[in-house]
py3Dmol code that shows the C-alpha trace and the ligand (Angstrom):
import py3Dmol

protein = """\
ATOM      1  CA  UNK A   1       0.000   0.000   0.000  1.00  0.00           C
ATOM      2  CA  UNK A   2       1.300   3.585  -1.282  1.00  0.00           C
ATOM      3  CA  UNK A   3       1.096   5.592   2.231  1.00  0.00           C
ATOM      4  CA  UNK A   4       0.580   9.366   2.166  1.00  0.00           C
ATOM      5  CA  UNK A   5       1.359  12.100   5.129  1.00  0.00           C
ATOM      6  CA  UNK A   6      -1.110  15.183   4.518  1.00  0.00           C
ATOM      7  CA  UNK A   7       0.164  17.659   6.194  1.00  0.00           C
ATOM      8  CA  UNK A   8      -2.658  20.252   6.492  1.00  0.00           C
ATOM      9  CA  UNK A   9      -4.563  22.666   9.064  1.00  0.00           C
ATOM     10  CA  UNK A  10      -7.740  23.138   7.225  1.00  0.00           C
ATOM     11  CA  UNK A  11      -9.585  20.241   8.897  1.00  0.00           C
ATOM     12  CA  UNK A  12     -12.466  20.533   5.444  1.00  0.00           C
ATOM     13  CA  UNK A  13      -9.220  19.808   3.337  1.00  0.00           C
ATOM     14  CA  UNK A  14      -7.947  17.187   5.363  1.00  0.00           C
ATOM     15  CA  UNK A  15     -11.312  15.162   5.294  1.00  0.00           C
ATOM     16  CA  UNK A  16     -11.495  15.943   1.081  1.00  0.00           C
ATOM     17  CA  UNK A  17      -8.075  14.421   1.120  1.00  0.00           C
ATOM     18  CA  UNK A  18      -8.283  11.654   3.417  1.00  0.00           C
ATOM     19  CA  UNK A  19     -11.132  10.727   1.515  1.00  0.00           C
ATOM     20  CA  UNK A  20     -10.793  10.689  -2.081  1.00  0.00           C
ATOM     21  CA  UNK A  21      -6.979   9.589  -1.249  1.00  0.00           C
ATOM     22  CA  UNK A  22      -8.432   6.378   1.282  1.00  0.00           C
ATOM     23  CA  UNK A  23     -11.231   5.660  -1.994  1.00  0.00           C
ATOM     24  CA  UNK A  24      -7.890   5.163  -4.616  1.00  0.00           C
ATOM     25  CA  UNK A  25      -6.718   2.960  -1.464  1.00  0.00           C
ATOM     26  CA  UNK A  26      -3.921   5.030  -0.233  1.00  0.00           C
ATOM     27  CA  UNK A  27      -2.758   4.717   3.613  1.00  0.00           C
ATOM     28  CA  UNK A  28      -3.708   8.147   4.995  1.00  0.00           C
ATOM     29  CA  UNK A  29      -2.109  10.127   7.703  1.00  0.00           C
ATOM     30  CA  UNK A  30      -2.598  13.473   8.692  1.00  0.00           C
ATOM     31  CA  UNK A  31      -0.809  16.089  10.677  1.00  0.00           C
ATOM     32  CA  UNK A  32      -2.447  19.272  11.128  1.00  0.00           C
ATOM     33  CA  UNK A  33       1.091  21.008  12.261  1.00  0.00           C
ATOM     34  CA  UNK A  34       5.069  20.795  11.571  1.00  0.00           C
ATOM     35  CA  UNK A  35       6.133  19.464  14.517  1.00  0.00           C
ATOM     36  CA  UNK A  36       3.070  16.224  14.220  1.00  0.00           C
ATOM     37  CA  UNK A  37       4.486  16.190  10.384  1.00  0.00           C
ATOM     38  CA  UNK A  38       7.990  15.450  11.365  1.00  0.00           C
ATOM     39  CA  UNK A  39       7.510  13.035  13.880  1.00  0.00           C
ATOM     40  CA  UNK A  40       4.689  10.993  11.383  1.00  0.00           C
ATOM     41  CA  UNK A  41       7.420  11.176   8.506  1.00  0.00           C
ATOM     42  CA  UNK A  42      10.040   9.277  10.742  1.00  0.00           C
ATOM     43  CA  UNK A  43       7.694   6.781  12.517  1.00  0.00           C
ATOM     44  CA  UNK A  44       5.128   6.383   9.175  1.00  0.00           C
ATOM     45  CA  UNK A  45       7.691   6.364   6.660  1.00  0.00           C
ATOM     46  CA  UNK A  46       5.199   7.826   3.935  1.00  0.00           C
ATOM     47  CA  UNK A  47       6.010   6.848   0.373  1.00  0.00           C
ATOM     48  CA  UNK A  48       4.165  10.413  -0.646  1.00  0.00           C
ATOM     49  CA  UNK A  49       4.022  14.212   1.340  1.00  0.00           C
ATOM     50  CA  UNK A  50       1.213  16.133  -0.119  1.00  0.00           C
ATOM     51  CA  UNK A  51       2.272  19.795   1.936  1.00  0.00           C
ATOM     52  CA  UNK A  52       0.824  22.907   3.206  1.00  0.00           C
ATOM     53  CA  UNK A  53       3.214  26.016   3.093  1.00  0.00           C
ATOM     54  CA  UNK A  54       1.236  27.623   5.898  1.00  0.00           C
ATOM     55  CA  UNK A  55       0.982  25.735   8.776  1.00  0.00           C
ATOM     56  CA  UNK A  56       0.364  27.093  12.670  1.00  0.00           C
ATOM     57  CA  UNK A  57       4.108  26.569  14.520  1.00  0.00           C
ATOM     58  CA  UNK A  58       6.403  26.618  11.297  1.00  0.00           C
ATOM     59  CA  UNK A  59       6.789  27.263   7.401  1.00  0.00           C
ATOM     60  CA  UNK A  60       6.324  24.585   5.107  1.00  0.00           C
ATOM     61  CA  UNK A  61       9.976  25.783   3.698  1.00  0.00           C
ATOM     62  CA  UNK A  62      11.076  24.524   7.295  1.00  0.00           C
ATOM     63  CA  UNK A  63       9.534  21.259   7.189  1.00  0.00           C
ATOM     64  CA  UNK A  64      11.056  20.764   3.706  1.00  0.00           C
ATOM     65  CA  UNK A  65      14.522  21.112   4.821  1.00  0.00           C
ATOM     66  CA  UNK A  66      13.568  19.117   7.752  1.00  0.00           C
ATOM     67  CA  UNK A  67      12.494  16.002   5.884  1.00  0.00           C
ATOM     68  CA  UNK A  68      15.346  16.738   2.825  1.00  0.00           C
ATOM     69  CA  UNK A  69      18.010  15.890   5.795  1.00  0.00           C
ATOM     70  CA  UNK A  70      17.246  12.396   5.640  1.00  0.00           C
ATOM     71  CA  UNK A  71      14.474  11.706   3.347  1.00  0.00           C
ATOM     72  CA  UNK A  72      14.242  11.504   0.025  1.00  0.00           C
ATOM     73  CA  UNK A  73      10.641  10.997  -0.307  1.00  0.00           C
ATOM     74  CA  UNK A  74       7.876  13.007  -2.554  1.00  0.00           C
ATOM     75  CA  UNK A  75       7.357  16.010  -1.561  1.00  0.00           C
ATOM     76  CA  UNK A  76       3.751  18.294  -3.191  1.00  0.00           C
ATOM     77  CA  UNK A  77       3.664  21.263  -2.043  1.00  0.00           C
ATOM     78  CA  UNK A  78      -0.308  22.276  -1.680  1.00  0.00           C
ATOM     79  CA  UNK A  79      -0.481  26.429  -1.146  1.00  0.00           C
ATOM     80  CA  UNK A  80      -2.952  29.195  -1.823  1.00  0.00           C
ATOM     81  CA  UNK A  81       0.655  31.625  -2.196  1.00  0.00           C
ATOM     82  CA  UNK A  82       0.802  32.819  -5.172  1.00  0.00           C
ATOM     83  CA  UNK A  83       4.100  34.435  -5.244  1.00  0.00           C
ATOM     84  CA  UNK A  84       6.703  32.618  -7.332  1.00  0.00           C
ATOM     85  CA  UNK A  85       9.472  33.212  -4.943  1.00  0.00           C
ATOM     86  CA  UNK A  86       8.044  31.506  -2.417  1.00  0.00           C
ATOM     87  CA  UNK A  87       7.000  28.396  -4.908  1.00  0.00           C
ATOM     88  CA  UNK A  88      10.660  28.640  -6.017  1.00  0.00           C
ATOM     89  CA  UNK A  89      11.792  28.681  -2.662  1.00  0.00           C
ATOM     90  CA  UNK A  90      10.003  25.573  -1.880  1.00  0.00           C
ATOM     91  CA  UNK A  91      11.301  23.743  -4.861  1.00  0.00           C
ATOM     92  CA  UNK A  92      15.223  25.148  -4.431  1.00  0.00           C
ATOM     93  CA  UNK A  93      14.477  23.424  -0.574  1.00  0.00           C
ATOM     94  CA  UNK A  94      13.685  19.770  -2.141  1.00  0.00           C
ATOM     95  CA  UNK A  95      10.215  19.799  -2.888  1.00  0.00           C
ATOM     96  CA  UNK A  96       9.223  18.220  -6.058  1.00  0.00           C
ATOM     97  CA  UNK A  97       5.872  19.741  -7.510  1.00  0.00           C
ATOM     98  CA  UNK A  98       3.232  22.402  -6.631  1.00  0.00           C
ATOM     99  CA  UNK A  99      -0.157  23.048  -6.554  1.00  0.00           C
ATOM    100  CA  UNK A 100      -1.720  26.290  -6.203  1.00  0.00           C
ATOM    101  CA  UNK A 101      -5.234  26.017  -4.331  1.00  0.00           C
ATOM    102  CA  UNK A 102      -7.715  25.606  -4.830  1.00  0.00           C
ATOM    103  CA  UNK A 103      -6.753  22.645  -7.320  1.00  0.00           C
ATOM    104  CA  UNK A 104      -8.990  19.779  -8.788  1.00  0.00           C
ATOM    105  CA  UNK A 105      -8.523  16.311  -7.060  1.00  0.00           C
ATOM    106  CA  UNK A 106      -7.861  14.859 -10.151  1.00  0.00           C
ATOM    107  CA  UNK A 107      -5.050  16.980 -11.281  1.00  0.00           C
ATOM    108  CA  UNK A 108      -3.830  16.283  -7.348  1.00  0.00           C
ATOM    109  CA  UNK A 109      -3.825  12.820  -7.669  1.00  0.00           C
ATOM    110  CA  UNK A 110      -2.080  12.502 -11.160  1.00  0.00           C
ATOM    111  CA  UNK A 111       0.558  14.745  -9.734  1.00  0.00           C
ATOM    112  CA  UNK A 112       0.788  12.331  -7.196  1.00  0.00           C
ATOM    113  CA  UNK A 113       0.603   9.086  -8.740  1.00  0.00           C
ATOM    114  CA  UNK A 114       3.755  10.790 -11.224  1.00  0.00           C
ATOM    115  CA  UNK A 115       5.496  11.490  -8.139  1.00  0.00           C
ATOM    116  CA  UNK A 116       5.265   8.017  -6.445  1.00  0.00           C
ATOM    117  CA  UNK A 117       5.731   6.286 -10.022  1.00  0.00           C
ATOM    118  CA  UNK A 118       9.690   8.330 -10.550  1.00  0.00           C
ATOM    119  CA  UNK A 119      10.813   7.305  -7.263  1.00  0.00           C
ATOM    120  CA  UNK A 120       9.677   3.840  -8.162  1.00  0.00           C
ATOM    121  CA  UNK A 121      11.123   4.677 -11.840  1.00  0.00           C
ATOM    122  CA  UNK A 122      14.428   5.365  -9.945  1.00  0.00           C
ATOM    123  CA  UNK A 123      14.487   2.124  -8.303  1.00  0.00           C
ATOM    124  CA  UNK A 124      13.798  -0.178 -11.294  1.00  0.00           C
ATOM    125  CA  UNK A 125      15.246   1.394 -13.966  1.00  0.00           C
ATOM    126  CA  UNK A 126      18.264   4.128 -13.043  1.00  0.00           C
ATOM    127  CA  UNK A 127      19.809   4.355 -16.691  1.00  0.00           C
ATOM    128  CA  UNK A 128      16.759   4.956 -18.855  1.00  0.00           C
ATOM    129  CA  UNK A 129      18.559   6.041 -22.239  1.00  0.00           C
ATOM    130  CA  UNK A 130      15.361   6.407 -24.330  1.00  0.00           C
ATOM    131  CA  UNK A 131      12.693   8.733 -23.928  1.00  0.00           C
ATOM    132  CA  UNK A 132       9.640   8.167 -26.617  1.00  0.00           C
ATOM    133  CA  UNK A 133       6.758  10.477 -27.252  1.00  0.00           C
ATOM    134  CA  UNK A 134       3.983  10.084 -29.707  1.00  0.00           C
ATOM    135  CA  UNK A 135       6.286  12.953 -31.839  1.00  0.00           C
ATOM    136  CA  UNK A 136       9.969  12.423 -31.018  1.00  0.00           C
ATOM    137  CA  UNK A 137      12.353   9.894 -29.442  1.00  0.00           C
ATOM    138  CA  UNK A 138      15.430  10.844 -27.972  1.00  0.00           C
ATOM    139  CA  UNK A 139      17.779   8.589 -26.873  1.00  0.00           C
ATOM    140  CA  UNK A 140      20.302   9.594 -24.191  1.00  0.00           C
ATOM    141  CA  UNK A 141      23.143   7.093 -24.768  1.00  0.00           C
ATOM    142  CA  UNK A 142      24.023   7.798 -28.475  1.00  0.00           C
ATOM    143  CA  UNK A 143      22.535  12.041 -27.555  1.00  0.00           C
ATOM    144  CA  UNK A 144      20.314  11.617 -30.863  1.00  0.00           C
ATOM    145  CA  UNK A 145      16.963  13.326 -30.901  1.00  0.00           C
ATOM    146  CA  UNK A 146      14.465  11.507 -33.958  1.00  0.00           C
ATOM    147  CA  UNK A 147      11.815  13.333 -35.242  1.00  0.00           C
ATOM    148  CA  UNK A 148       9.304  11.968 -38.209  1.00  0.00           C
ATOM    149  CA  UNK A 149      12.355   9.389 -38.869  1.00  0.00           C
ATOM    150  CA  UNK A 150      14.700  12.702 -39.537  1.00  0.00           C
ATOM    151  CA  UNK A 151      17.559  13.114 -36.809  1.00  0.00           C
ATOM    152  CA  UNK A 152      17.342  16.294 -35.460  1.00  0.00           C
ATOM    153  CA  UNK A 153      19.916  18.358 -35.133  1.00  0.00           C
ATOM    154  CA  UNK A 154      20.340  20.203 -31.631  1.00  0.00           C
ATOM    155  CA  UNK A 155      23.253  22.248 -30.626  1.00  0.00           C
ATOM    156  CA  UNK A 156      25.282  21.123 -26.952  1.00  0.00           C
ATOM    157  CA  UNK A 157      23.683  23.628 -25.111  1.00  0.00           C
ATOM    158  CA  UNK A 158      19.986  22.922 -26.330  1.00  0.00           C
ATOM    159  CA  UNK A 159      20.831  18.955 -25.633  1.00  0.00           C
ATOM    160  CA  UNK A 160      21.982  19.879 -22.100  1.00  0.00           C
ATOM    161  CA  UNK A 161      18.680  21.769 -21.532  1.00  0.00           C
ATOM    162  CA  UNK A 162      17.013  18.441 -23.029  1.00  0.00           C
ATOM    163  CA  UNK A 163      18.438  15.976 -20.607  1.00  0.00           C
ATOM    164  CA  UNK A 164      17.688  17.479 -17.728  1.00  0.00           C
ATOM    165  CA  UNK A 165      13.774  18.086 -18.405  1.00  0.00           C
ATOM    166  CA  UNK A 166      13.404  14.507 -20.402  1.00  0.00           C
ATOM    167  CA  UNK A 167      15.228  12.228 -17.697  1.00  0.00           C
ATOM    168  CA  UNK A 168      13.124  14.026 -15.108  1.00  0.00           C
ATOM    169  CA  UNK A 169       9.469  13.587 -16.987  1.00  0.00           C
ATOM    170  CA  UNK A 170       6.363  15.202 -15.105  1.00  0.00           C
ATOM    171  CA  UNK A 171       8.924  17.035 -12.753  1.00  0.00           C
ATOM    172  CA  UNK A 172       8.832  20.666 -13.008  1.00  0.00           C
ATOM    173  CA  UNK A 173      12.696  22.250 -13.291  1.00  0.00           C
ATOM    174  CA  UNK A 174      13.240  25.566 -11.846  1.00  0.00           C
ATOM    175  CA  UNK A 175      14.608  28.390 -14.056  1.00  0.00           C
ATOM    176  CA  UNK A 176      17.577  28.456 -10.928  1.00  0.00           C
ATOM    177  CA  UNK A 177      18.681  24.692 -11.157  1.00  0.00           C
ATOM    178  CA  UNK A 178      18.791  24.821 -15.376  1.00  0.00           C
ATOM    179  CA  UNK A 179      20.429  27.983 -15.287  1.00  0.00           C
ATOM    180  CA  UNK A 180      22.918  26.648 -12.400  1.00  0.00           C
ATOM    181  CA  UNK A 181      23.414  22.986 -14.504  1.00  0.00           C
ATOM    182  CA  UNK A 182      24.180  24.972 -18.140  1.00  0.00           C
ATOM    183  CA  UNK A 183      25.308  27.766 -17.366  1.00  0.00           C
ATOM    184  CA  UNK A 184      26.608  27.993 -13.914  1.00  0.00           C
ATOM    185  CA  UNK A 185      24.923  30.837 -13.045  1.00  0.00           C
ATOM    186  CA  UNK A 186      22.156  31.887 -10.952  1.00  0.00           C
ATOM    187  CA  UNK A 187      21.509  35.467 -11.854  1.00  0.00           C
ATOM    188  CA  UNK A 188      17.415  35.293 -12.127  1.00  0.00           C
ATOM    189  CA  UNK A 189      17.920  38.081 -14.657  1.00  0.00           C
ATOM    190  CA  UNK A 190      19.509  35.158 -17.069  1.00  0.00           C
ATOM    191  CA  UNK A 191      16.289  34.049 -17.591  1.00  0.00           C
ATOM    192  CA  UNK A 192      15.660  35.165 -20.722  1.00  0.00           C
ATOM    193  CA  UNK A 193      18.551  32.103 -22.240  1.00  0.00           C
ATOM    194  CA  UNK A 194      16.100  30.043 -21.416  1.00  0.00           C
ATOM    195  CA  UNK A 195      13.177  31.283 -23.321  1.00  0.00           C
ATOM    196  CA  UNK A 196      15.748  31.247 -26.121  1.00  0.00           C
ATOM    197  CA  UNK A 197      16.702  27.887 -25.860  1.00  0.00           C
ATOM    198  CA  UNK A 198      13.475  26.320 -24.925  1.00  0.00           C
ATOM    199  CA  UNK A 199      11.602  28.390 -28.029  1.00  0.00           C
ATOM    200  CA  UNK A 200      14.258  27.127 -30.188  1.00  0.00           C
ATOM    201  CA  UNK A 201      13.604  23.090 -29.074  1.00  0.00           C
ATOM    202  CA  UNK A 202      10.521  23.673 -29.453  1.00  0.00           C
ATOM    203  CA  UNK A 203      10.701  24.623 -33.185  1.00  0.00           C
ATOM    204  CA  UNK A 204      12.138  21.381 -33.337  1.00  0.00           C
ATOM    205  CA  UNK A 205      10.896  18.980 -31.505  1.00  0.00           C
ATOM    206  CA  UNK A 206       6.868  20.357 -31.067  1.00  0.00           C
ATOM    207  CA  UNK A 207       4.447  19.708 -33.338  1.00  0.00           C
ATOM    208  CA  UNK A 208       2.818  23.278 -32.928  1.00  0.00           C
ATOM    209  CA  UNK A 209       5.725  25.450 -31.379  1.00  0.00           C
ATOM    210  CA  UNK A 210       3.202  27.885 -29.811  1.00  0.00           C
ATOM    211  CA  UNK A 211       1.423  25.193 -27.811  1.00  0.00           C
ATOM    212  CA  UNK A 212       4.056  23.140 -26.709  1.00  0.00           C
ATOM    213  CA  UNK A 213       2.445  19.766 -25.854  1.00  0.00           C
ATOM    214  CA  UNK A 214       5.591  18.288 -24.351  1.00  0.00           C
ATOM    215  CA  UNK A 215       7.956  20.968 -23.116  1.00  0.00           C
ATOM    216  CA  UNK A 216       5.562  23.210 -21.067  1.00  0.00           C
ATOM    217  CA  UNK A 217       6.491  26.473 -19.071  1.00  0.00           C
ATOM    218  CA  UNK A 218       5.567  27.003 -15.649  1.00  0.00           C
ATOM    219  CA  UNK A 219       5.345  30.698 -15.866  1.00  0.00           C
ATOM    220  CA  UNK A 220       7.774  32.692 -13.589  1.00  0.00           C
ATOM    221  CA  UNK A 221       9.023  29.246 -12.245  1.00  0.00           C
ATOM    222  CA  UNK A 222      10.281  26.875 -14.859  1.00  0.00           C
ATOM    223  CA  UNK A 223       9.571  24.012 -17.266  1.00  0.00           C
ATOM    224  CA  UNK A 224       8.186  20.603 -17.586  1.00  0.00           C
ATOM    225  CA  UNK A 225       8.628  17.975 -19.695  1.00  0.00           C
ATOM    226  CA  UNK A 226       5.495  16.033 -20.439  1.00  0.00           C
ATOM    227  CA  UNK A 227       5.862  12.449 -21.727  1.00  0.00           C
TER     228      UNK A 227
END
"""
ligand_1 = """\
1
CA
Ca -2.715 26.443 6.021
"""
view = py3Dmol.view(width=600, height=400)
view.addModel(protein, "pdb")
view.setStyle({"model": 0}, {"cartoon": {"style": "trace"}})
view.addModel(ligand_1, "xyz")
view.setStyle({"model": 1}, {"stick": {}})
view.zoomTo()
view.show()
């Protein structure tokens, strides 16, 4: 059985959760505070953290860091904050999606169910070397993107930017960690490479370049890749 820690104060949310997670037969524990969170984490072992940022006695940030010194397991970040810092801050502390409230339980639980499967991913399979799409395959080991049966030719930076998002599928990447792994630099203000870069993969690698179906942007946070 997949086991999930909610850690939430809104006792309606909790019961939503508890619910519609218990119905899709996931173990269920709540903690309506940081301090219950941490202890439930080490003595429940969850496979799965679905997170509030504001809790009572201490910031979700907190608890992040908390868990990231010896854990390694999902962390979704549920918050009504809408400020991007904050969701970046999050991320940067080891959390690995968010979802602005109020979301749809469905969208939750395929975020969830994404989450559990990479960690499981990891475990079974660590050297994946091809990634196929209805539109492309690329395959890591011999760095060759195929599109319609053409290869397609992508410079070393665009491949670099490739790797990351398409060996981490459903995960979103923060502007900060790309910018960090290709560049070395953190400067926010470098942003703008990036919208460079990813316009210019997808031209060739998206069916219709101005709705990206697999390489999506998070907007003021980062990007996706969509299998
Ligand atoms: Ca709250």
């Amino acid at each position: 059985m997949t086991r999930v820690l909610v850690v939430e104060d809104d006792p309606q949310l909790v019961r939503a959760l508890v619910i519609n997670l218990q119905a899709r037969h996931y173990g269920v524990d709540a903690a309506p505070d940081g301090t219950t969170a941490l202890r439930l984490a080490a003595a429940r072992q969850p496979d799965a953290v679905l997170l509030d940022l504001g809790l009572p006695d201490m910031d979700g940030v907190d608890i992040i860091k908390g868990l990231r010194g010896w854990s390694r397991v999902p962390i979704l970040v549920l918050s009504a904050r809408q400020a991007s810092d904050e969701k970046v801050a999050a991320l940067d502390a080891g959390a690995d999606d968010y979802i602005t409230k109020p979301f749809s339980m469905n969208e939750l639980l395929a975020r969830l169910r994404a989450a559990v499967r990479r960690t499981e991913d990891i475990t079974v399979a660590p050297e994946t070397t091809l990634v196929e799409t209805a539109d492309f395959t690329i395959d890591l080991l011999a760095k060759k993107a195929v599109r319609d049966g053409r290869d397609v030719r992508l410079t070393p930076t665009e491949w670099h930017l490739l790797e990351i998002l398409v060996t981490n599928p459903g995960r979103l990447i923060t502007q900060k960690h790309l910018l960090q792994e290709i560049w070395g630099v953190s400067q926010s203000n470098k942003t703008n490479y990036l919208r460079v870069y990813m316009a210019q993969l997808r031209r060739k690698l998206e069916t219709d370049p101005s709705h990206p179906r697999y390489l999506i942007t998070e907007p003021g946070m980062g990007y996706r890749f969509e299998a």
